[in-house]
N, C-alpha and C positions, 0 to 999 in steps of 0.2 A: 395041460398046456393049451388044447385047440379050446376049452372053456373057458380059458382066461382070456385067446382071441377070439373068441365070440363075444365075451363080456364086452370087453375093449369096441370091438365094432359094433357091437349096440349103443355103446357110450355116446362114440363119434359119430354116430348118425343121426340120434336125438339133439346131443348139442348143435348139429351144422344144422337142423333141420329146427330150432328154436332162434336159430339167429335172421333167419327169414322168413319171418310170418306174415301172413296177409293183413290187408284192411281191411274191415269193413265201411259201407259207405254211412254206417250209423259213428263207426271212428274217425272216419273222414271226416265228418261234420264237425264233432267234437274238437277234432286237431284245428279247424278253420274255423271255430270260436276260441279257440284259445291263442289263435295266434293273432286274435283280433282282426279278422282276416275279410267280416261277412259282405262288408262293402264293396269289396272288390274281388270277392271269390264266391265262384257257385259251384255247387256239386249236383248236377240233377242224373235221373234214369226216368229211361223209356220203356217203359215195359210191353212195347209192339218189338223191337227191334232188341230186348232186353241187352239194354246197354249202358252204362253209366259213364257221365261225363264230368271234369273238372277244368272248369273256365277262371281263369282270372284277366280282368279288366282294367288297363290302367290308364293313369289319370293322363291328358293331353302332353303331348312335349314341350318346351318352352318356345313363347308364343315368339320369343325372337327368333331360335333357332328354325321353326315352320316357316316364316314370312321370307326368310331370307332362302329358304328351299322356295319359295314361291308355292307354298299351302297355305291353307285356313289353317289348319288344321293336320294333328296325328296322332294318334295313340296305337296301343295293340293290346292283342288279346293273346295268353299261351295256357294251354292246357293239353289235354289226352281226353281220349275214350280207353273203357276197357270194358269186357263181356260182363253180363252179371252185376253183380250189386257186390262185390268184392274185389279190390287189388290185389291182386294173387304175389306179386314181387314187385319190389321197386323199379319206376318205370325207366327206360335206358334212355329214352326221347319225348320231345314233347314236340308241340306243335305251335308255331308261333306267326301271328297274323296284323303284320300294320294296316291301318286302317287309316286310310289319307283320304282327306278331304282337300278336295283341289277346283279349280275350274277349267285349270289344263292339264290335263298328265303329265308328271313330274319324272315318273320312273319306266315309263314305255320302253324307252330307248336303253335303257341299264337299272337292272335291280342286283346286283350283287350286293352280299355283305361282309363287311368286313369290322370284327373290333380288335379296339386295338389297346391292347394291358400293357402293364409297366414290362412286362416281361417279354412279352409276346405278341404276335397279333394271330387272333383267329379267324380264318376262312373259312365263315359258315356256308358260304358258295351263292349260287344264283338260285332266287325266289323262284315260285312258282308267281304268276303276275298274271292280273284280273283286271280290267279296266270299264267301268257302269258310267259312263259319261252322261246319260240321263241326268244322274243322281250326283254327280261330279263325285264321283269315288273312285280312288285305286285301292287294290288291296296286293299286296307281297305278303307269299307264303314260304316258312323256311321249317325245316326239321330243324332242332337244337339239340345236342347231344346232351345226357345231365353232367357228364365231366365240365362241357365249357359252360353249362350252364351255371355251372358251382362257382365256374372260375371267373365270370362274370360279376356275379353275384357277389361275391367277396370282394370287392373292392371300394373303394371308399365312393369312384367317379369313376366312370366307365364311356368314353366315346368310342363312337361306329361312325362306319362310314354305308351309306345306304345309297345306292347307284353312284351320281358322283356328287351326294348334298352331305354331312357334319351333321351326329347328334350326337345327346349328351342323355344318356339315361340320370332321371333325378331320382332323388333320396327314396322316392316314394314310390318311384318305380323297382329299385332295386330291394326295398325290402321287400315288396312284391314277391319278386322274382326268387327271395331266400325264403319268404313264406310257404311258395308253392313246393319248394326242393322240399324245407320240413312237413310238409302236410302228407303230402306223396312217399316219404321214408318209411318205406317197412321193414326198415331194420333198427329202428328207434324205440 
């Protein structure tokens, strides 16, 4: 009997221990050609600080939606760091960065976010907020959890509300945001 549970929980420790295996950043690559991804997704490492990083970069917002925020300009950037040249699990958060082009600061006074689904609205809370007025840029920093980040993603049209201006993530942004979730899946 105790060999048949031992059988048993070797079973179940291989099986749970095969349903989450790492990436490597040579499979990373791979998954971010295949998802037709290279234009707007990078995967680099540092080998001072040995660490690897996955950027994706996306394309500007609608030029009506910026002008009527009173920007040039916006887009963002979301990605992670992890140790090493391998993602060891799928990652729980990511890190997610607008990038506003302005002549006056837009969001000094309020960077919260907030979107908002058919179902729900998610309160990803207040930015972390940067202002380089030399350069006329602001930048809003947010954690994204990959739950909303999924639950985002999966929608046809997805508006936010970012301090107190209206956006609208487009097509191109959201398959974006479904490429990075598939790229980053190590349980795929």
């Amino acid at each position: 009997m105790k060999s048949i549970l031992a059988v048993v929980a070797v079973v179940l420790t291989l099986s749970f221990s095969s349903l989450a295996q790492s990436l490597t950043n040579e499979a990373i690559t791979n998954r971010i050609r295949s998802e037709r991804a290279e234009k707007a997704m990078t995967l680099t490492s540092d080998p001072v600080s040995k660490t690897s990083k996955i950027m994706a970069v996306s394309d500007n917002f609608v030029n009506s939606e910026s002008s009527r925020a009173g920007l040039q300009a916006m887009n963002f950037a979301i990605g992670l760091f992890y140790p090493g040249q391998e993602l060891k699990s799928t990652p729980e958060t990511f890190l997610l960065t607008f990038w506003v082009l302005t002549k006056k600061p837009r969001f000094a006074g309020g960077h919260d976010m907030t979107v908002v689904l058919p179902e729900e609205m998610l309160v990803i809370g207040s930015g972390r907020y940067v202002s380089k007025p030399r350069d006329e840029m602001e930048y809003l920093n947010f954690e994204v959890s990959r739950e909303n980040l999924m639950k985002i993603a999966s929608q046809t049209e997805t508006r936010f509300k970012l301090g107190d201006h209206d956006f609208t993530f487009t097509r191109s942004q959201m398959k974006l945001l479904a490429d990075l979730l598939t790229v980053t899946n190590c349980e795929l």
